[in-house]
C-alpha positions in Angstrom: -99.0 -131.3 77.4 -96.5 -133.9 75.5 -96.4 -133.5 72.1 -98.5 -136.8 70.2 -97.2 -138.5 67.6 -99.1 -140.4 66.9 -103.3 -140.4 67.7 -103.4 -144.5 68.5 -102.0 -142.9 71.5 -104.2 -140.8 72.8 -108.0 -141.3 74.2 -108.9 -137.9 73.2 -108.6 -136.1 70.0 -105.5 -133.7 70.0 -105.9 -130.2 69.1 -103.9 -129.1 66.0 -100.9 -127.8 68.3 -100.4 -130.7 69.5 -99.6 -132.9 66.3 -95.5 -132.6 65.6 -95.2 -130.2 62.6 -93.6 -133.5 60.5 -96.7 -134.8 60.3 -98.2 -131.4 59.0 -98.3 -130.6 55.3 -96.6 -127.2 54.4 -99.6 -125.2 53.2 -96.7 -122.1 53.2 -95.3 -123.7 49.6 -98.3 -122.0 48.2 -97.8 -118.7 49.7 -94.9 -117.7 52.5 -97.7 -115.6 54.8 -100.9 -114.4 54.7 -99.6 -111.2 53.3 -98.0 -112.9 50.4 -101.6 -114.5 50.4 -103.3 -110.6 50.8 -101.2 -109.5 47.9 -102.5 -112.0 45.3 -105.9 -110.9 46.5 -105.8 -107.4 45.8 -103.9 -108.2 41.9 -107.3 -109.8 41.1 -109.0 -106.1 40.4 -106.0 -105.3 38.7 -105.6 -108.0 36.3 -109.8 -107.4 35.6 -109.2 -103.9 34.4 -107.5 -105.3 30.9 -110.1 -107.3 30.9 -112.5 -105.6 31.0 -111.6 -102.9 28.2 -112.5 -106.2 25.6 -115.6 -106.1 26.3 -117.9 -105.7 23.3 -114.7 -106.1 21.1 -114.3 -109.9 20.9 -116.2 -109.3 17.4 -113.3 -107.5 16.1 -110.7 -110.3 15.6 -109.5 -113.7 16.4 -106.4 -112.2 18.6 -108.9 -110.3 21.1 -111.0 -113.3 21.6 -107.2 -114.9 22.6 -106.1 -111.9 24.7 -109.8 -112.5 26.7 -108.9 -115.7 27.2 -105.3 -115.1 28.2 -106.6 -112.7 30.7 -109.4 -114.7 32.1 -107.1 -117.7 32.6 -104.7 -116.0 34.5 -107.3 -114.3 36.8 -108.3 -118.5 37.4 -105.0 -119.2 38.0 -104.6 -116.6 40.8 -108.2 -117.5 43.0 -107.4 -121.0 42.3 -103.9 -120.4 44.3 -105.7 -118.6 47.3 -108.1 -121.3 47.6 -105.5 -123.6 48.2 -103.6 -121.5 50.5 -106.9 -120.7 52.7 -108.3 -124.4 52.3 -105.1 -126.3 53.9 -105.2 -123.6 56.3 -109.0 -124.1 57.1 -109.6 -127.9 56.4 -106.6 -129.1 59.0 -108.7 -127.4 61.7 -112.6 -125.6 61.1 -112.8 -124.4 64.4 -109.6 -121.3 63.6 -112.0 -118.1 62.9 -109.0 -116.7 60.9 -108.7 -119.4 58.3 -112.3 -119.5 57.7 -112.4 -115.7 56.9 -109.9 -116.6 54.6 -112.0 -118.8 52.8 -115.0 -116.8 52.7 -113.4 -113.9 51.5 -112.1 -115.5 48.3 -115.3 -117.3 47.9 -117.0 -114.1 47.7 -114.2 -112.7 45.5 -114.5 -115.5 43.2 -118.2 -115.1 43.3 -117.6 -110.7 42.1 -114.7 -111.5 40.2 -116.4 -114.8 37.9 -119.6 -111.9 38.0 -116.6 -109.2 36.1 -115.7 -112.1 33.7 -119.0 -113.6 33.2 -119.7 -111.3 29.6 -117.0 -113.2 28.0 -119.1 -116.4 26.9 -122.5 -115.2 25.7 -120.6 -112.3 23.7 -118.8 -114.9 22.2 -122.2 -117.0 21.5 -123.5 -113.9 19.9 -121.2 -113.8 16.7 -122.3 -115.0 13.8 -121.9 -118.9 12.8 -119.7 -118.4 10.1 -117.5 -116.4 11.8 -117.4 -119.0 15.0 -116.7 -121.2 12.5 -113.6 -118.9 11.2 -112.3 -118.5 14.7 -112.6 -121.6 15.7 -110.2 -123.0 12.6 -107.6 -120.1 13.1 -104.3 -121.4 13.1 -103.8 -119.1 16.7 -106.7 -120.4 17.9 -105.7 -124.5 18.1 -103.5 -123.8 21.8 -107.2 -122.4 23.0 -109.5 -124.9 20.9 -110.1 -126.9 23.6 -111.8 -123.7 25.5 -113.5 -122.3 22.8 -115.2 -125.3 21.7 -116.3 -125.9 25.8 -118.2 -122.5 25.2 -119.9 -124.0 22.1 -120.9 -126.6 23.5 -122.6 -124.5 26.6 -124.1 -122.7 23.8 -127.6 -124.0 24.9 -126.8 -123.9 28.8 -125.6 -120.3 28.3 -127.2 -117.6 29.7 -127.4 -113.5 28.7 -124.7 -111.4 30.2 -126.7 -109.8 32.9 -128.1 -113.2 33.4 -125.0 -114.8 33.8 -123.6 -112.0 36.0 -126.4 -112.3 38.0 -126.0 -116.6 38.8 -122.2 -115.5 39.6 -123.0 -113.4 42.2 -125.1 -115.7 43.5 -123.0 -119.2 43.8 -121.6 -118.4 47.4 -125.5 -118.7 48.6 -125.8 -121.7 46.7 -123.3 -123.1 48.2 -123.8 -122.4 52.0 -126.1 -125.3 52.9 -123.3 -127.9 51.9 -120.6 -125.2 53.9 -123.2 -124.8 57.0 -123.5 -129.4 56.9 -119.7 -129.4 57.0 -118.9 -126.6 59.2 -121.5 -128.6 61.5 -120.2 -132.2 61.5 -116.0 -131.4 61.5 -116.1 -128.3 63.2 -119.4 -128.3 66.0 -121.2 -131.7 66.5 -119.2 -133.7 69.4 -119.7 -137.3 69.5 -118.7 -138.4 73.1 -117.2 -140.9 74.3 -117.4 -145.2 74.0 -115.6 -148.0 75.7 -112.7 -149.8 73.2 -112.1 -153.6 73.6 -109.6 -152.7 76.6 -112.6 -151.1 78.3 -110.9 -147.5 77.9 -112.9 -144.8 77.6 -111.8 -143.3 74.3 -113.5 -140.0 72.7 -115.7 -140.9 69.6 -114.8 -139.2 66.6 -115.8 -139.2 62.2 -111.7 -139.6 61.9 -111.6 -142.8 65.1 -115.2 -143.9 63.9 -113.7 -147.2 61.5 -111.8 -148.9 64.5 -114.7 -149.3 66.7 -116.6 -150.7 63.5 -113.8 -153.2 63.0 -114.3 -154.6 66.6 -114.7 -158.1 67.3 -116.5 -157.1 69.8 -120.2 -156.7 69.0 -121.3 -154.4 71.8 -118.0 -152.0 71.2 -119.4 -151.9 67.4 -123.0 -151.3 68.3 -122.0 -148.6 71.0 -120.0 -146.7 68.5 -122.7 -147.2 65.9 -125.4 -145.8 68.4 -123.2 -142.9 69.9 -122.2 -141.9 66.2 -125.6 -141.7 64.8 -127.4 -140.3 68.3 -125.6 -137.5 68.0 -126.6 -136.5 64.2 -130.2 -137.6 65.4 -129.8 -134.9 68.0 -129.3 -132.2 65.1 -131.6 -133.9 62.6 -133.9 -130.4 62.3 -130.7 -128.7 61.3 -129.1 -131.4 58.8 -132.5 -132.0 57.1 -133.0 -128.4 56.5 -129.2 -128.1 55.3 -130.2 -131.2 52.6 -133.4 -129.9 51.8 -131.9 -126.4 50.8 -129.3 -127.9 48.9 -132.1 -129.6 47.3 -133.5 -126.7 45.9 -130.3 -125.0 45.0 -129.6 -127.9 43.0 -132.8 -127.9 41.3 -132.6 -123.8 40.9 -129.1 -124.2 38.8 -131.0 -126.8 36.4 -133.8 -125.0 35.7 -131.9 -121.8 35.3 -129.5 -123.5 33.2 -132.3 -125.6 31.0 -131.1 -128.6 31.8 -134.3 -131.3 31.8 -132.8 -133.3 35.1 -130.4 -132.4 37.6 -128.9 -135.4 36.6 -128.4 -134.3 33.1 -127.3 -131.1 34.8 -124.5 -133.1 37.0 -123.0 -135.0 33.8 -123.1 -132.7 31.4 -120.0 -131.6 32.5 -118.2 -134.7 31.9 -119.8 -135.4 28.5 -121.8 -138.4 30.0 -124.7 -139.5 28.2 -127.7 -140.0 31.4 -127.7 -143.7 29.9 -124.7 -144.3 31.1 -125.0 -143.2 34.4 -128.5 -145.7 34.6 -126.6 -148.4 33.2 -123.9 -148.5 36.0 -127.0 -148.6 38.3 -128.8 -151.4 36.4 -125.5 -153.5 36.9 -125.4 -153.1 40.2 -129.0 -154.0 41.0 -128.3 -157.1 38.9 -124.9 -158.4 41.4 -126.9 -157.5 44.3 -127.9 -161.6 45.1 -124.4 -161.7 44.8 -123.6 -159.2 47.9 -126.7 -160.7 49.9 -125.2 -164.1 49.8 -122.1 -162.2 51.0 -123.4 -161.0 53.6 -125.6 -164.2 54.7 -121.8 -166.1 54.8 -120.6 -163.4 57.1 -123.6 -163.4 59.6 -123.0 -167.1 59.7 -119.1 -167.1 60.5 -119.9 -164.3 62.7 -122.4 -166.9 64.6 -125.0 -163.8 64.3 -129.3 -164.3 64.6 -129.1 -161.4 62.2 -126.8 -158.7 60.6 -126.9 -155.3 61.9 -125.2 -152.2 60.2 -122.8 -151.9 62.6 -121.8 -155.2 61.6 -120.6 -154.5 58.1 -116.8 -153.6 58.4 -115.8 -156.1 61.5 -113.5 -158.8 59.8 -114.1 -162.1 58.7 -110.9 -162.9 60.1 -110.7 -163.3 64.2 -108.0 -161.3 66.3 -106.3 -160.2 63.2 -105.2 -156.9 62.8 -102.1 -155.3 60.9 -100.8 -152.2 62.5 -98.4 -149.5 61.1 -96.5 -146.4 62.1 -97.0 -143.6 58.9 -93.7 -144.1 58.2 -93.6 -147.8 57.2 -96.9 -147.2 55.5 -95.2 -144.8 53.2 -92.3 -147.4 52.8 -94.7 -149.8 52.1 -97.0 -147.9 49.6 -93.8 -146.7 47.9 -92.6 -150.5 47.2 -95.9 -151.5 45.8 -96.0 -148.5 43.2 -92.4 -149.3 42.1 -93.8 -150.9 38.3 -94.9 -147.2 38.1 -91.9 -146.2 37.3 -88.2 -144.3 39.1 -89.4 -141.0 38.5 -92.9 -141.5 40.1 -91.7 -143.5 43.4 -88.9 -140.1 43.2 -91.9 -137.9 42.8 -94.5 -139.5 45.8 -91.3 -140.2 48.2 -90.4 -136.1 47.8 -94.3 -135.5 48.3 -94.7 -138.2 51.3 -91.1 -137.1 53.0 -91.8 -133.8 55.7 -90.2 -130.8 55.4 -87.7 -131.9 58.3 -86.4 -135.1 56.4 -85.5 -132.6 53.3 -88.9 -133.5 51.5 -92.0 -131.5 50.0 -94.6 -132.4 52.8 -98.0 -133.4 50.9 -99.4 -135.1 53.4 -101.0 -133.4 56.7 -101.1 -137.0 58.3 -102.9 -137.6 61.6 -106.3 -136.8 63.2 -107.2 -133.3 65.4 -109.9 -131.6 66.8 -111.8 -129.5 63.9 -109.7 -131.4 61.1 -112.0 -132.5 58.0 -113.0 -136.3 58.2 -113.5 -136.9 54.6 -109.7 -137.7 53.1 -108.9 -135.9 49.9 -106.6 -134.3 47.4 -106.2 -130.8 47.0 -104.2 -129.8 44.1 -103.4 -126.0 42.4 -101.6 -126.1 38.8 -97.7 -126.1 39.5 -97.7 -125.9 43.0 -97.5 -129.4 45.4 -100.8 -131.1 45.4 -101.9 -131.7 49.0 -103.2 -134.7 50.4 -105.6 -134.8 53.9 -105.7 -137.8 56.1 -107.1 -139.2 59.4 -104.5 -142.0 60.0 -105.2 -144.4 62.7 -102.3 -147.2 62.0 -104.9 -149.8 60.4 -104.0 -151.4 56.5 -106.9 -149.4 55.4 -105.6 -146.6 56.2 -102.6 -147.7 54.4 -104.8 -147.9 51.2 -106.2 -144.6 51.6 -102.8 -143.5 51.8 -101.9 -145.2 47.9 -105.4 -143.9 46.9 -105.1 -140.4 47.5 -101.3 -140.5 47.1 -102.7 -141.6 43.4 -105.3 -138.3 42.7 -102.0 -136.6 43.8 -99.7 -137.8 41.2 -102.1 -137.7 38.6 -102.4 -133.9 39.1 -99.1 -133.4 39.3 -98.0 -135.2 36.1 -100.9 -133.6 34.1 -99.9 -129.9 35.9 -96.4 -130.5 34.4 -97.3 -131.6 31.0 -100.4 -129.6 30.0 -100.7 -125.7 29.9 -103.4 -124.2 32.6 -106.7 -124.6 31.0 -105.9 -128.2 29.9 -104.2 -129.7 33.0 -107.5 -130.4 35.1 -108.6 -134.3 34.5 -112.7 -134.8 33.9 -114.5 -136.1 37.0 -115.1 -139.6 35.3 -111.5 -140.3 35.0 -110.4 -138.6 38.1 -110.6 -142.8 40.4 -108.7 -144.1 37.7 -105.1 -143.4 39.0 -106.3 -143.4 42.9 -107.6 -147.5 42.0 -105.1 -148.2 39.9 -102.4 -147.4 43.5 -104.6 -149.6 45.3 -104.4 -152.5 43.3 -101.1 -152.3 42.8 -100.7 -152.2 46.6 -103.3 -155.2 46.6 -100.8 -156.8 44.3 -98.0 -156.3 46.0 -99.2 -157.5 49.7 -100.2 -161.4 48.3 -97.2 -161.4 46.6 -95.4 -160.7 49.3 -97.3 -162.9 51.3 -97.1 -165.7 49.1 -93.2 -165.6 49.2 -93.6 -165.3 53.0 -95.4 -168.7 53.5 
């Protein structure tokens, strides 16, 4: 079979083999071979044995309660490494046995080895105040403050050590109802197959889904819509019980933790105060006459009785569409992101250039069978961050491009300016340089088509 280059050109999904390697991120830059990877894996145990002979000593001075830390930190540094390595192996295509077993074998050895470490906080909690207070104002203790004064302030989310042993063994079961959801809609659910506005029988997938939307079609829209949704109807027993357990894994890890919500639970995190978060809500119930009026001026230029779902994302605009290959979108993206600065357009270009055109390769670029559908960033301190797309040609897809090109560059800047334990950015700032990219690539487009006429 011919090798696709690119999906718009193809009625059915390709498998992975089938997608040239240039538009394949180099998930080897992490590790040169699953033995490479094996190797790392088997220094974990090794690294815990130092470890592990501070236990019960962190009383003694200031320097021990450093050396734990030292250890512990490199220990995260390693799993977080073989995550990355196994996840761009597994997320690129779900359906490859041998990169899920790599995945669940470091999720279990994260679950042991976080089990190993987990003494370190509550025998830290355990001191006395006034000699928390002491370490905590040690002049050696200022390059770890920031970690030390996180475990203070867990102090009343903090469990005993055999209780906190005993909720690190069992994350990886806490987890599996979001793994089993995913593993079901990228890997095992198959959508079929709708007419396009040609009358071509195309196969439906999560990655293709967004074109037939954009349709000025209605009936090519409300196929798509059906066919999408039918088919998670069909395995609504399954998904429902998926949700409902994460449910009560999510409500488990509150009460165990004594948080009062689970939304206290989720922001705690991030410092953010509930209020907050009910706030941003509030405001957005307030603008919403502003988004019905919206969307009674687009069922009326549509010429629509009534609005449907699967009218949402069609265009205002009739017959207009804006098409590009991956290569100008990168051109494109680049020029818009130029006020950033030389050494970040030096930086993305390296990232967004394939191994074959003497770049980094970032970017795994098009749609294939078993590939994630949700775009995103994947990012391990000093190594290239990695950045997962589904790109079908369209100018959203260009945007998604500068967005997660932008969660890209933010970890790589922080990675090079901030030790290991600093370097990862709080959830709440985390869409702050991914919307900044696309409004600079907003920017950019009406100038240039101002100047264009």
């Amino acid at each position: 079979m011919a090798v696709i280059e690119q999906l718009g050109k193809s009625k059915q999904v390709p498998l992975r083999s089938e997608i040239q390697s240039k538009y394949k991120w180099d998930n080897y830059a992490v590790y040169p071979s699953d033995e490479a990877w094996q190797e790392d894996f088997d220094r974990i145990d090794i690294l815990q044995e130092p470890l592990n002979q501070l236990q019960g000593h962190l009383g003694d001075s200031v320097q021990n309660v450093i050396s734990a830390f030292e250890k512990d930190d490199s220990i995260d540094f390693i799993i977080e490494k073989l995550f990355t390595y196994a996840k761009t192996r597994h997320y690129v295509d779900k359906t490859d046995s041998k990169s899920l077993s790599l995945v669940e074998r470091i999720r279990l050895k994260n679950s042991t080895s976080s089990a190993a470490r987990s003494w370190i906080d509550p025998e830290i909690l355990s001191l006395p105040e006034e000699q928390l207070n002491q370490y905590q104002n040690h002049s050696e203790m200022q390059f770890w403050l920031r970690r030390f004064d996180e475990i203070v302030r867990y102090n009343p989310h903090t469990l005993s050590k055999k209780e906190e042993e005993l909720l690190s063994l069992i994350s990886p079961a806490l987890e599996s109802n979001s793994n089993t959801y995913l593993l079901l809609t990228d890997a095992d659910m198959k959508y079929g197959s709708v007419l396009n506005d040609q009358g071509e029988e195309i196969e439906l997938s999560q990655g293709n889904y967004i074109q037939f939307l954009q349709s000025s079609n209605r009936e090519v829209r409300k196929n798509a819509w059906v066919t999408m949704h039918s088919a998670h109807i069909a395995k609504k027993n399954t998904i429902c019980s998926a949700l409902n357990g994460q449910i009560k894994s999510e409500i488990f890890k509150m009460k165990a933790r004594k948080y009062n919500s689970c939304l206290e639970h989720a922001l705690f995190g991030d410092q953010i105060d509930s209020q907050v978060y009910k706030s941003l809500i509030h405001a957005v119930h307030e603008k919403l006459p502003s988004l019905f009026k919206y969307f009674s001026i687009k069922q009326r230029l549509l010429n629509l009785e009534a609005l449907d779902f699967y009218d949402m994302s069609v265009p205002l605009i009739k017959d207009y569409k804006i098409e590009m290959s991956f290569e100008e979108a990168r051109e494109l993206v680049l020029q818009a992101l130029a006020p950033l600065g030389d050494e970040y357009v030096t930086i993305a270009r390296r990232g967004l250039t394939s191994k074959e055109e003497g770049g980094e390769a970032w970017v795994d670029v098009f749609e294939n069978q078993g590939k994630r559908s949700n775009c995103c960033s994947i990012s391990t301190y000093m190594q290239v961050p990695y950045i997962l797309l589904n790109y079908n040609r369209d100018l959203d897809d260009v945007f998604t491009l500068a967005h997660e090109l932008g969660h890209a560059m933010h970890s790589y800047l922080s990675h090079h300016a901030q030790p290991h334990h600093m370097a990862y950015y709080r959830l709440v700032v985390a869409e702050i340089a991914s919307t900044t990219n696309e409004m600079l690539l907003q920017h950019f487009l009406m100038e240039k088509a101002q100047k264009e006429g």
